[in-house]
N, C-alpha and C positions, 0 to 999 in steps of 0.2 A: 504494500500500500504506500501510497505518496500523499504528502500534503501539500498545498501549492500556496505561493503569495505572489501576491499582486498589488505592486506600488504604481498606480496613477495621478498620485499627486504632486512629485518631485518633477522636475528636469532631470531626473537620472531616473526616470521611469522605467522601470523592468518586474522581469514576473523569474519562478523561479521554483525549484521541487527539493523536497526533505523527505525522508533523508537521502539527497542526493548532491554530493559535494559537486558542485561545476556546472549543475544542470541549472544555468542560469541566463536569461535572454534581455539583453538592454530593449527599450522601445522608446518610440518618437515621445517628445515633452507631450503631456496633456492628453495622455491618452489615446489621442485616435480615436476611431471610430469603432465600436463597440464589433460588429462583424472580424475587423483586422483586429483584435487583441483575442476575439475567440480564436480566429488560424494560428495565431503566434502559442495560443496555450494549447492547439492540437500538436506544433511543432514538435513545441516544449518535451510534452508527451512522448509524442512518437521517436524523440534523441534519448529515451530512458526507455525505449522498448514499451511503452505502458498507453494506455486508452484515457480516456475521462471514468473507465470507470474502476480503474483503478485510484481514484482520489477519494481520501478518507477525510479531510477539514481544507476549507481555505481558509489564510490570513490578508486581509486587506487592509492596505493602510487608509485612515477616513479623513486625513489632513488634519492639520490645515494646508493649502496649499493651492494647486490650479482647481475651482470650482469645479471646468469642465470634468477635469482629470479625476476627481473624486469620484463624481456622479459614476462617470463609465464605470470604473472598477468597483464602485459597490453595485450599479445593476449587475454587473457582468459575473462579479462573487456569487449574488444572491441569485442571478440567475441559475449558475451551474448548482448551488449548493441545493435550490428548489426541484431542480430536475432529477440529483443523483440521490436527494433525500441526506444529505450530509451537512456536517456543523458548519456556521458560517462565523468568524470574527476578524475583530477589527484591532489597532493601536492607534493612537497619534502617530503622525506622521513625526512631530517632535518626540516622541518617545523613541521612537521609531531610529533616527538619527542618533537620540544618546544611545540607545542598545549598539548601534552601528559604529560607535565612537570606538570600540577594541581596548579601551583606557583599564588602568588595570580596579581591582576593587579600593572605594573609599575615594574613588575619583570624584570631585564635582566638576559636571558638564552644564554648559546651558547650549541648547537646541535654539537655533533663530535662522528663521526664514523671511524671506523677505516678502512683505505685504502689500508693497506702492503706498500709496497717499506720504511718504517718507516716515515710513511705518516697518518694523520687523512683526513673525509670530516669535512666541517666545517660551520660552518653559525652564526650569531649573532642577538638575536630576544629582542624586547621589550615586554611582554605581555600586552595585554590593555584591557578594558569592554568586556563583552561576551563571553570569554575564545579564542580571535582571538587573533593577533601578530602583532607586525611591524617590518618586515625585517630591518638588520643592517646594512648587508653586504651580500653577493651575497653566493651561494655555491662555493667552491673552496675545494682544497688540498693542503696541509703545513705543514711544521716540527710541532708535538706537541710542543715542546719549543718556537716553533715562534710565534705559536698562543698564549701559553700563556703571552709573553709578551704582546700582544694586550689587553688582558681583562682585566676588571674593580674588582677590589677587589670587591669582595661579589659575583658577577656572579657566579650561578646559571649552573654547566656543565651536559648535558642530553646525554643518548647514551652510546655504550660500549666502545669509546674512551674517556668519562671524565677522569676514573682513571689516564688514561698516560698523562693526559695532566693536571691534575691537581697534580701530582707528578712533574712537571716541575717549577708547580708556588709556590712550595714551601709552600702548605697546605693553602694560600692564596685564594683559590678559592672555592668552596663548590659545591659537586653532589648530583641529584637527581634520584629516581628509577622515572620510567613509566613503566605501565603498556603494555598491546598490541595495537599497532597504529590501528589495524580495526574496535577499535571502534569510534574510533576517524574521521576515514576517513568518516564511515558510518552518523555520526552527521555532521561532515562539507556537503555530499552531499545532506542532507536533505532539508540544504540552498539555496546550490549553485547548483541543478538540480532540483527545481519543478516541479512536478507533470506533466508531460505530455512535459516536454522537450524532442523534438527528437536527435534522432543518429549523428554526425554530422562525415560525413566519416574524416580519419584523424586520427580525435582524439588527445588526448594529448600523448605527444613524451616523450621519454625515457629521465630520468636526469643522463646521468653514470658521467659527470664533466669533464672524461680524458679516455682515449681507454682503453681497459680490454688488459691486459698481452699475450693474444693470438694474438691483434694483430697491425699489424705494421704498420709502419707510412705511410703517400703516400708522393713520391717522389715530392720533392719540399716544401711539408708541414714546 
């Protein structure tokens, strides 16, 4: 049995199989179109000798990050997970990135992506045993400058928002590359969907943090 993840919400979007070291496929920013990331995960499959129905959980990251890029990958999760009757979950995308960060334990990371309006997302992770994390502080959005007065000298910046925000603290603060979060997601759901977990309608909800630029607020909000 395999478990698959599927990151649509980075610029280093890719999908990826556990337990199967290497079986990992980069894809275009933002997802694509939902048809092309199903062929890319029959590929996927078929480079591991395996079907769709060989899949026992998928991991999908929920963002924050490209709106579009979210959406696809959790239809395209919940789609298969509803078809093959199997578990379907999710991480932050900023979780997601401190997991990906390889720092060793007792590490503190903060995950920061970048948001527009001159805005990062942002989250602050302890790493501890087993390459898992202890959340700091919540996801949210804020001035790179703001953020960086909060962090701890030495912390550890992951994401394509470290640079601006560690330009802010004044070389004080140190980045790390990570590689592609699908494989990452594909190891976490090894854990957290055993083997014969079912479908649960639903499923895990989208992390955007704050409404995408298209659209607008409701009256009274």
């Amino acid at each position: 049995m395999f478990w698959l993840g599927i990151d649509t919400a980075t610029r280093r979007a890719s999908i990826a199989l556990a337990p199967a070291p290497g079986v990992v496929r980069s894809l275009q920013p933002g997802g694509g179109h939902s048809p092309e990331l199903l062929g890319a995960i029959e590929d996927l499959l078929a480079q591991a000798g395996a079907t769709a129905k060989d899949l026992a959980g998928i991991g999908v990251a929920l963002g924050p990050g490209s709106f579009t890029g979210v959406r696809v990958g959790l239809s395209t999760a919940k789609g298969l997970g509803y078809a093959l009757g199997i578990g379907v979950g999710g991480l932050s995308t900023l979780e997601l990135l401190a997991r990906a960060s390889g720092l060793p334990p007792g590490s503190l990371v903060c995950a920061a992506v970048e948001a527009g309006r001159g805005e990062v997302y942002a989250a602050q992770f302890l790493l501890v045993e087993g390459g898992a994390v202890e959340r700091r502080s919540p996801d949210r959005t804020l001035p790179p400058a703001r953020l960086a007065l909060e962090l701890l000298e030495g912390t550890a910046l992951a994401g394509d928002g470290a640079d601006v925000v560690r330009s802010c603290a004044l070389e004080r603060l140190c980045t790390v590359a990570t590689g592609p979060l699908a494989p990452v997601l594909a190891d976490w759901a090894v854990e957290a969907l055993p083997a014969g977990t079912p479908y649960r309608p639903g499923g895990p909800a989208p992390n955007y943090i704050r409404p995408s630029d298209g659209e607008k607020p409701r009256a009274g909000a």
